[in-house]
MDTraj code that builds the backbone (N, CA, C; nanometers):
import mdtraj as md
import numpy as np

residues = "UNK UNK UNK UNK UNK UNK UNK UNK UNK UNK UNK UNK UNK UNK UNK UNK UNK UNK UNK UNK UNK UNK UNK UNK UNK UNK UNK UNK UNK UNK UNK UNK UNK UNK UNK UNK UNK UNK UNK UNK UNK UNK UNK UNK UNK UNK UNK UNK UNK UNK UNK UNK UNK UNK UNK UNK UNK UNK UNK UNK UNK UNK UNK UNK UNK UNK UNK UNK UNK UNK UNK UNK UNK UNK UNK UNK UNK UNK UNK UNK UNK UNK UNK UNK UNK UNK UNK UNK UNK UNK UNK UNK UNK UNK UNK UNK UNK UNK UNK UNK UNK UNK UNK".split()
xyz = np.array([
    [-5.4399, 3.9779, -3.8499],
    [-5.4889, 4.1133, -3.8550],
    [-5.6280, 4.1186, -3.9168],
    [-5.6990, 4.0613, -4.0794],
    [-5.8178, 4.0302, -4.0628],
    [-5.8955, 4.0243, -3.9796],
    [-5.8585, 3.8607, -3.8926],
    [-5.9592, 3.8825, -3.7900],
    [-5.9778, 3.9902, -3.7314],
    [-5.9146, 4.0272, -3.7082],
    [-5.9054, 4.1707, -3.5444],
    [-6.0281, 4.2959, -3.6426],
    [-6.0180, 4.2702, -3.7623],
    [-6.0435, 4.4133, -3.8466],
    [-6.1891, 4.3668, -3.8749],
    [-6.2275, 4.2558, -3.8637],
    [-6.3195, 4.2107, -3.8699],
    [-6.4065, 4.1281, -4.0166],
    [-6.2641, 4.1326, -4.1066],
    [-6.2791, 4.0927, -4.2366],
    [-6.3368, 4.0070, -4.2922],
    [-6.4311, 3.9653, -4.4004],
    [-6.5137, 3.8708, -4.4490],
    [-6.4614, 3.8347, -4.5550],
    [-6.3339, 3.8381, -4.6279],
    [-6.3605, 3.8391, -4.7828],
    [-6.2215, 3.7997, -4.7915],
    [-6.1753, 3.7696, -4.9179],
    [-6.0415, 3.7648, -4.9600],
    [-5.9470, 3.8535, -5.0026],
    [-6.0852, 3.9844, -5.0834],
    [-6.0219, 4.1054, -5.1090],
    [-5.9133, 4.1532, -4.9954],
    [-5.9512, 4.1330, -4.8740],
    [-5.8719, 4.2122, -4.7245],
    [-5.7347, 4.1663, -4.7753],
    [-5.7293, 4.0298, -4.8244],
    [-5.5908, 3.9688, -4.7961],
    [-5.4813, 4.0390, -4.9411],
    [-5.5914, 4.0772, -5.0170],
    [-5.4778, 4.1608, -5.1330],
    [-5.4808, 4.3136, -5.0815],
    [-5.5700, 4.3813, -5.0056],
    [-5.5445, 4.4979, -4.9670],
    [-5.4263, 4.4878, -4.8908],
    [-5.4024, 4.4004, -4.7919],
    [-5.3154, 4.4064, -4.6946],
    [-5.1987, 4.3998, -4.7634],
    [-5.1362, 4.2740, -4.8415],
    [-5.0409, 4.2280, -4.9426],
    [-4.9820, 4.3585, -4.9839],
    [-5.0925, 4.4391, -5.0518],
    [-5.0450, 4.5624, -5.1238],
    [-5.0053, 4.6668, -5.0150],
    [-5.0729, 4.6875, -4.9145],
    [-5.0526, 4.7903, -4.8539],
    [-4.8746, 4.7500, -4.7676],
    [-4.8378, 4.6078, -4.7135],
    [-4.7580, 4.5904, -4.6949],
    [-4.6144, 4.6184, -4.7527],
    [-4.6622, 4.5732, -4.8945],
    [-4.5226, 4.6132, -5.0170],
    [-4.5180, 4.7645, -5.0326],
    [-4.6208, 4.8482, -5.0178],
    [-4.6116, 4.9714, -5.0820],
    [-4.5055, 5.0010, -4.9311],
    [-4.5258, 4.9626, -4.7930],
    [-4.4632, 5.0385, -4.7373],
    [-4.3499, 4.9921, -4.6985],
    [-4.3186, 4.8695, -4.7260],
    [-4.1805, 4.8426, -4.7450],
    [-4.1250, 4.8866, -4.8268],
    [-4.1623, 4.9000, -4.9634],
    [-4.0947, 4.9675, -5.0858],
    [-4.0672, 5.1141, -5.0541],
    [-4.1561, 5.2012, -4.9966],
    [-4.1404, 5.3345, -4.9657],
    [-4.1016, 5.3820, -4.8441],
    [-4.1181, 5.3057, -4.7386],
    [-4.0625, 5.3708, -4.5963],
    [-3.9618, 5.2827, -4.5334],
    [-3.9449, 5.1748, -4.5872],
    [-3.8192, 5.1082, -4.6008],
    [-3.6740, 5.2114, -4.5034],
    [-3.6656, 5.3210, -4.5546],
    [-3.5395, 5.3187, -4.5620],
    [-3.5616, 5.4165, -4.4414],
    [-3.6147, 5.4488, -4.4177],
    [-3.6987, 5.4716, -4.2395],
    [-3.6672, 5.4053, -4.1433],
    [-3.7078, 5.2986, -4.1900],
    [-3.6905, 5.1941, -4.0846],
    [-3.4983, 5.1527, -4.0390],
    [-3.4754, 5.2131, -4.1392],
    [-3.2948, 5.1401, -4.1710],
    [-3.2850, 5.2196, -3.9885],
    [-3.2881, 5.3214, -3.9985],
    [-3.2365, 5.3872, -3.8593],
    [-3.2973, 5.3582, -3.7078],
    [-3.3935, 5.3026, -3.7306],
    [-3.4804, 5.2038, -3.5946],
    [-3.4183, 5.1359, -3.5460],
    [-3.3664, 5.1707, -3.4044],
    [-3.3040, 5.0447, -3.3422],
    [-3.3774, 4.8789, -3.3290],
    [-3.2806, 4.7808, -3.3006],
    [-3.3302, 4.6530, -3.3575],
    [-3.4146, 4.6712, -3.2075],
    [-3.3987, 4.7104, -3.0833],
    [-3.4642, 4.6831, -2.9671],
    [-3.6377, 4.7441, -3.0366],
    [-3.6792, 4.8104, -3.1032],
    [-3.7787, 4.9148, -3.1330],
    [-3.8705, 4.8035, -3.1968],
    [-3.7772, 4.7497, -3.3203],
    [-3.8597, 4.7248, -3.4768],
    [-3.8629, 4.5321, -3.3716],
    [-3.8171, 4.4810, -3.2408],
    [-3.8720, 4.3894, -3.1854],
    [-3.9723, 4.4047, -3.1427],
    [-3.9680, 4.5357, -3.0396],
    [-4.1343, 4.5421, -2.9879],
    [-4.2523, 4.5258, -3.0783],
    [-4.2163, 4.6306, -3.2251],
    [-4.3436, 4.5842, -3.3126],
    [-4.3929, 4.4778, -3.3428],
    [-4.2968, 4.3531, -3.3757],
    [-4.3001, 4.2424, -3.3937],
    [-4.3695, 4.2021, -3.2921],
    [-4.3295, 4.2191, -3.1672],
    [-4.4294, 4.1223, -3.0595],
    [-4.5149, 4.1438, -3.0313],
    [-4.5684, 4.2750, -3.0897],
    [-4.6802, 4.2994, -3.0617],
    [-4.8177, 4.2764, -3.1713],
    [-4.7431, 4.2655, -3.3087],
    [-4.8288, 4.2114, -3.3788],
    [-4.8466, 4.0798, -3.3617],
    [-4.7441, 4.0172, -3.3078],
    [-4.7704, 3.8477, -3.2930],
    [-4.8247, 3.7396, -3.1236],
    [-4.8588, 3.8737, -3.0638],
    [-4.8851, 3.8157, -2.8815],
    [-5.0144, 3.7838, -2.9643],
    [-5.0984, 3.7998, -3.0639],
    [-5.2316, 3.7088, -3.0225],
    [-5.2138, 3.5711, -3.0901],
    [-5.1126, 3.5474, -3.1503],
    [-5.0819, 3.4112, -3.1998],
    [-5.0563, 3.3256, -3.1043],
    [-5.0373, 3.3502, -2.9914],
    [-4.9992, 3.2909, -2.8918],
    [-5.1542, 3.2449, -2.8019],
    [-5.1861, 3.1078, -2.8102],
    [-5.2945, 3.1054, -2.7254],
    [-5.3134, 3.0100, -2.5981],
    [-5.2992, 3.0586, -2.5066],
    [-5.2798, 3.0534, -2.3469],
    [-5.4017, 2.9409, -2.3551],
    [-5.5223, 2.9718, -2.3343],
    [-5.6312, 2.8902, -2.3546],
    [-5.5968, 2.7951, -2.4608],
    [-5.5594, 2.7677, -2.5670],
    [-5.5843, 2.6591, -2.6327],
    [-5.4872, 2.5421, -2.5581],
    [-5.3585, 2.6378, -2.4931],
    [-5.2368, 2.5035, -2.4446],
    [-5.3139, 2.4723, -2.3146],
    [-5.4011, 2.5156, -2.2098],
    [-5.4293, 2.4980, -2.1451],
    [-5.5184, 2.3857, -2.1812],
    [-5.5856, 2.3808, -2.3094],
    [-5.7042, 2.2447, -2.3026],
    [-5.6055, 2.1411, -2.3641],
    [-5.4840, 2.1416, -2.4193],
    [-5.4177, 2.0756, -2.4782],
    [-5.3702, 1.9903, -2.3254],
    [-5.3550, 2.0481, -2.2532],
    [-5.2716, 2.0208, -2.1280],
    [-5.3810, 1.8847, -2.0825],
    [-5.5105, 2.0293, -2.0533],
    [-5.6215, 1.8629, -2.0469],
    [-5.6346, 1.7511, -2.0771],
    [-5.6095, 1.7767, -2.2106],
    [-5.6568, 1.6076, -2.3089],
    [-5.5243, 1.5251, -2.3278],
    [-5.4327, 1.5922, -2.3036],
    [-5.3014, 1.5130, -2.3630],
    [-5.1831, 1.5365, -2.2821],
    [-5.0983, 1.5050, -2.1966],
    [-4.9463, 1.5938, -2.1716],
    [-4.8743, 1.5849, -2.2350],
    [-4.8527, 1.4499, -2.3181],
    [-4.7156, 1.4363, -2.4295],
    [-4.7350, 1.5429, -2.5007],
    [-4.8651, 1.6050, -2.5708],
    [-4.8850, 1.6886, -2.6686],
    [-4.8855, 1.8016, -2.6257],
    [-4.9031, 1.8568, -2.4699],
    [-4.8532, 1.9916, -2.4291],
    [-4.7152, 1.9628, -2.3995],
    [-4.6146, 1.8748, -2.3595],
    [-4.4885, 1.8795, -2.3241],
    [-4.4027, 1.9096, -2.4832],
    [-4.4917, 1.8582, -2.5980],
    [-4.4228, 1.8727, -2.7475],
    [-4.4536, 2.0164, -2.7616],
    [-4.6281, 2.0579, -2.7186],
    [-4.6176, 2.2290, -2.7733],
    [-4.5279, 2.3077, -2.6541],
    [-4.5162, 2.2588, -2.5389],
    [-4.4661, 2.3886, -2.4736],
    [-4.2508, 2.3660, -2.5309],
    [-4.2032, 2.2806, -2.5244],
    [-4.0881, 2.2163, -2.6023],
    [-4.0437, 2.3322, -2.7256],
    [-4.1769, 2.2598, -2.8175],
    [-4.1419, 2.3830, -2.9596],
    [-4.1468, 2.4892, -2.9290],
    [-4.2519, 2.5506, -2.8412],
    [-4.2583, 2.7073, -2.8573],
    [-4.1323, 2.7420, -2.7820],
    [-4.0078, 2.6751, -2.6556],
    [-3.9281, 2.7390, -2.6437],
    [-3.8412, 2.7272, -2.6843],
    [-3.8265, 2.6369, -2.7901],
    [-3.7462, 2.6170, -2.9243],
    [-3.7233, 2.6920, -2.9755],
    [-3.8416, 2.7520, -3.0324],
    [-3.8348, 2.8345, -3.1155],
    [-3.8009, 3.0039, -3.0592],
    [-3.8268, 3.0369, -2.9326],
    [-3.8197, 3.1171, -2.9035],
    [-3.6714, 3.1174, -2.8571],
    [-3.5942, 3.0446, -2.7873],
    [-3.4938, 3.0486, -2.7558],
    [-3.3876, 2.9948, -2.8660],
    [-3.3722, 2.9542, -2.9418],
    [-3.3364, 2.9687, -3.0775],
    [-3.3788, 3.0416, -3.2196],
    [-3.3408, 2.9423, -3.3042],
    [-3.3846, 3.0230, -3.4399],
    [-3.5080, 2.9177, -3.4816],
    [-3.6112, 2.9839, -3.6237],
    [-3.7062, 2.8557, -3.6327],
    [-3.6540, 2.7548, -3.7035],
    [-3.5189, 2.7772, -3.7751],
    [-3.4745, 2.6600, -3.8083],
    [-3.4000, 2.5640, -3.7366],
    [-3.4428, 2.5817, -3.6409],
    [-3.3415, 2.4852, -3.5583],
    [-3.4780, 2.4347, -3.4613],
    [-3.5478, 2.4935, -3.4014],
    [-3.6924, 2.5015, -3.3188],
    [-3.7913, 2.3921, -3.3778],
    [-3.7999, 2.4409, -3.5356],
    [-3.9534, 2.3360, -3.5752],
    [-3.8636, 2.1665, -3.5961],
    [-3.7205, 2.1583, -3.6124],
    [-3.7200, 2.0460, -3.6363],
    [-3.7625, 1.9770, -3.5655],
    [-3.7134, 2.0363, -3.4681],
    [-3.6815, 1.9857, -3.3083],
    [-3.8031, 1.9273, -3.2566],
    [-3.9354, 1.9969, -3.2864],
    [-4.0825, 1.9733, -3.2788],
    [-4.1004, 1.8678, -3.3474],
    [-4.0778, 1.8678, -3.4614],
    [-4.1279, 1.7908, -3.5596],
    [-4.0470, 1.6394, -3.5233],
    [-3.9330, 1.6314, -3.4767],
    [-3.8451, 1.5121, -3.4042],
    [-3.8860, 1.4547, -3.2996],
    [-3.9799, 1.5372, -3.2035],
    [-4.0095, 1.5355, -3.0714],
    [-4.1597, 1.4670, -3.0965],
    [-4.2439, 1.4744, -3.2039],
    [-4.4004, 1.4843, -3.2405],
    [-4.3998, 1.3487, -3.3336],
    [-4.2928, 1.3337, -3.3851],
    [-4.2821, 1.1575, -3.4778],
    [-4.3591, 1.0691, -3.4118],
    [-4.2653, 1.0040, -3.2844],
    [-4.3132, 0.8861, -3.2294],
    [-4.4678, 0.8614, -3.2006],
    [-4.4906, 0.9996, -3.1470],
    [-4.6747, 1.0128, -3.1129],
    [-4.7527, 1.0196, -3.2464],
    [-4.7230, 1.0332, -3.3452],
    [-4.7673, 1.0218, -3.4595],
    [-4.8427, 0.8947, -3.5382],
    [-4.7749, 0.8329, -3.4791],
    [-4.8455, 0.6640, -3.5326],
    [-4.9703, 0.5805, -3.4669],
    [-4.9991, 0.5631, -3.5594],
    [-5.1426, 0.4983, -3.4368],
    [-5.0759, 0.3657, -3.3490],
    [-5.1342, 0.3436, -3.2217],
    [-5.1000, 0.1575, -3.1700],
    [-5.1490, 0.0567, -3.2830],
    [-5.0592, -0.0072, -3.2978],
    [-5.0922, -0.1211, -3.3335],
    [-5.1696, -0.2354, -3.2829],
    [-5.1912, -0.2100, -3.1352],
    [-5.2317, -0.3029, -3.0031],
    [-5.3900, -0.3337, -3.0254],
    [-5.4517, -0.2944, -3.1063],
    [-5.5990, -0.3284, -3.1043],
    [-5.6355, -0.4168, -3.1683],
])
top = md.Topology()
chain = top.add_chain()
for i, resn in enumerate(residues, 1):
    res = top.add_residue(resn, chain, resSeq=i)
    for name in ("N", "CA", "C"):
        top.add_atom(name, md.element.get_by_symbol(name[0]), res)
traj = md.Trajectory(xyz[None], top)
């Protein structure tokens, strides 16, 4: 959200912090009556720019093991929970991890 707001500073990140708690602490109980289908959309909509189309696309370029591990995790994670998703990544991303020994 910074970025998007166009933020330079660190201050943004305690405005936000605060402004977050104040409205969980106070409108909290607002939210209790939001159907779960509702309080998802918000979620995805604060989080579709985390998602970057272009970056897996150059990943795809330079590497496939390393787009077959990111596209893997991300439906890991999406089609499960993240505790079950990042292991799975992180299990899948080991072996490529090591340099060859062959040189």
């Amino acid at each position: 959200m910074n970025h998007n707001a166009s933020c330079k500073t660190a201050m943004s990140n305690i405005v936000m912090a605060l402004t977050v708690m104040i409205t969980l602490l106070f409108l909290m109980p607002l939210f209790a009556y939001t159907p779960n289908v509702v309080l998802a959309a918000i979620i995805i909509v604060a989080v579709i720019d985390l998602i970057g189309v272009p970056t897996a696309f150059q990943i795809w370029k330079l590497d496939k093991v390393d787009f077959v591990v990111c596209l893997s995790s991300f439906l890991g994670v999406i089609s499960s929970q993240s505790k079950r998703g990042l292991p799975s990544r992180l299990s899948m991303d080991l072996p490529n991890s090591y340099p060859d020994d062959k040189a």
